[in-house]
Each structure stands twice: as structure tokens, then as C-alpha cells.
N, C-alpha and C positions, 0 to 999 in steps of 0.2 A: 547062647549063654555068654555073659559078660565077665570077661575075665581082667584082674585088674594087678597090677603089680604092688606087692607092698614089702616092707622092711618092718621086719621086729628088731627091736632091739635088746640085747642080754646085757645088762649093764652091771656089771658085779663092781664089788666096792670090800675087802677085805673078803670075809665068806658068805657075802651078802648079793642078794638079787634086788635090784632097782623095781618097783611096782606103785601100780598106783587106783584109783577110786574116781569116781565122777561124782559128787553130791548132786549136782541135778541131772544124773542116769544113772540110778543107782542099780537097773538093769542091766546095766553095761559091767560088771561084776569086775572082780580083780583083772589085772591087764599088765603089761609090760610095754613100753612107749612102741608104738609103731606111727606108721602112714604110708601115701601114696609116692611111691617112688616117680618122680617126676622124670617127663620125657629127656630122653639123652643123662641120665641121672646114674652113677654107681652106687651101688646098693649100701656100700660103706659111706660114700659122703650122704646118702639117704638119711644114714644113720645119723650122723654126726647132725646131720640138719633136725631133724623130728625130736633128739633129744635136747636140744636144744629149745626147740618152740616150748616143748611139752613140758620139761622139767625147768631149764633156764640153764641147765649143767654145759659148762660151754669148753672143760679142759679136760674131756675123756678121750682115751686112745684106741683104735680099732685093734682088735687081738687076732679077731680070725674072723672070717664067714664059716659058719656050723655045717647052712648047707641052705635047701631049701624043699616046698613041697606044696600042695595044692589043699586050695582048704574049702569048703563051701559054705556060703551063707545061707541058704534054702531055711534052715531051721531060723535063721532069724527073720526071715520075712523078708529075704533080700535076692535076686534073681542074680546072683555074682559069684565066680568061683575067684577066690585069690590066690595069685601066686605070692606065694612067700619067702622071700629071701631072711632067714634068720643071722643075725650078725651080733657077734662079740664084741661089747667095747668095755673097755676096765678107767674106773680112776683110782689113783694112784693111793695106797694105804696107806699113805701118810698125809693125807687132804685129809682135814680134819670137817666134815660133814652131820649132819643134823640127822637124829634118827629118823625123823618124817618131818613134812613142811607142805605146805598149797603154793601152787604156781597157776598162773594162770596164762591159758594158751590168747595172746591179743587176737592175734589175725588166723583165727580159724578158716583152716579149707571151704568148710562148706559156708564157711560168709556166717555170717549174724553175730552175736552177743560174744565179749570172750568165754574161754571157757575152763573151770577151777578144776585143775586135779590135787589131789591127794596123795600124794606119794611118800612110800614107805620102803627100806629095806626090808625082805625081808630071807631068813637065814636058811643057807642050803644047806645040805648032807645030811641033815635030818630026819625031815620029811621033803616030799616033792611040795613045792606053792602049790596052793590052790588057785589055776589060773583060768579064765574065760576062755571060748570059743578057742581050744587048739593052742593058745600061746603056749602051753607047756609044754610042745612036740618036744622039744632041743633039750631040755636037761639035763635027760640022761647023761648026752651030751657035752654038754654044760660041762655038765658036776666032774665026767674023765678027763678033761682040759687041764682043768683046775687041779686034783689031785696031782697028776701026770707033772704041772708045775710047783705043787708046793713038795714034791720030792725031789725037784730039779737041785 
């Protein structure tokens, strides 16, 4: 089995969660930025890297590593267990940001055409997001960080 290192990213922005869409995979359902954690690579500058590509967000600050865990691809047709590093980065509540916006990734990993996301806040403490394959492991998570500092 093919095991591959990756970083999620939890990008909160006020009481919001960073997410986003692919219009041509629209299979690929709701998501939170990730990728492959490059060799010799820390899981936070992982981070800071893929949000980057993915969104274009280039002034977010690492808060914490949540944690990590094992996830498998079998049900998507894919012979790859990933390890997952999940990781907190926050931008600052007074960045005044766009409720949702397309970015598009130029130099995709896997090579060929760029590629359009969709991305959208969207609001925790709610409900949990509804997120793809596993990305919602950490909310729980997540969401006790977050409380834990807005009674700080």
C-alpha cells in the first residue's frame, strides 16, 4: 500500500472555515485546501505553501497543528493510504475578505491545465461543514481552540 504524506489546512477567518469546489470535479465535493507534503517539508510551511497555490491567501499565520491520522483512498478508486497532518492557520479579523471568490491553482502537482477553485467561508458552531473524504476529522477540534480563545 502506498502511503503518502499530506497537510489539510483549517483556515478560519472570524467564525468561519476557508472551503472550496472544483467546477470541473465536481466529484471532488466540498474540501479544505490540502496537498502533498514535499520531501524534507514541515507540515506548517506545507501549509502556508498549498494555501497559497490554492487560494492565492498569502498573509495567514500558523495557530497550531490539531494533530494527525490516517485516511484511505480504496473507496475512491485509489490504492493510497494518507497520512494526514491537519494544521490551523488563522487570518487576521480585521483583513477585510471577500465572502467567496475563484482562484486558480497555475502550476498544478499533477502537471496539465490550471486548475479553478471555488472557495467560500463557510460558518462554524452551527453545524459541522459538510466536508469530503475525511476532511472534517479535526472540527471538533477545531471549534474547542476557537471557543477556548474567544473566552481568552
Amino acid at each position: 500500500m502506498n502511503i503518502k504524506n499530506k497537510v489539510l489546512v483549517y483556515l478560519t477567518w472570524r467564525d468561519s472555515l476557508l472551503s472550496f469546489t472544483q467546477p470541473e470535479f465536481p466529484d471532488a465535493g466540498r474540501q479544505v485546501i490540502a496537498g502533498t507534503i514535499e520531501s524534507n517539508e514541515e507540515a506548517a510551511a506545507a501549509a502556508l505553501r498549498e494555501l497559497s497555490e490554492e487560494s492565492g491567501i498569502g498573509n495567514a499565520e500558523i495557530e497550531r497543528v490539531l494533530g494527525n491520522y490516517y485516511y484511505s483512498m480504496s473507496k475512491f478508486g485509489r490504492n493510497e493510504i494518507q497520512h494526514r497532518h491537519v494544521v490551523h492557520a488563522r487570518l487576521s479579523d480585521a483583513i477585510p475578505i471577500a465572502e467567496t471568490w475563484t482562484h486558480f491553482e497555475r502550476h498544478p502537482s499533477t502537471g496539465g491545465e490550471p486548475i479553478e477553485f471555488r472557495l467560500q467561508w463557510l460558518p462554524l458552531f452551527k453545524k459541522e461543514p459538510e466536508l469530503i473524504a475525511g476532511h472534517g476529522f479535526f472540527i471538533p477540534m477545531l471549534e474547542h481552540f476557537l471557543r477556548e480563545n474567544m473566552a481568552a
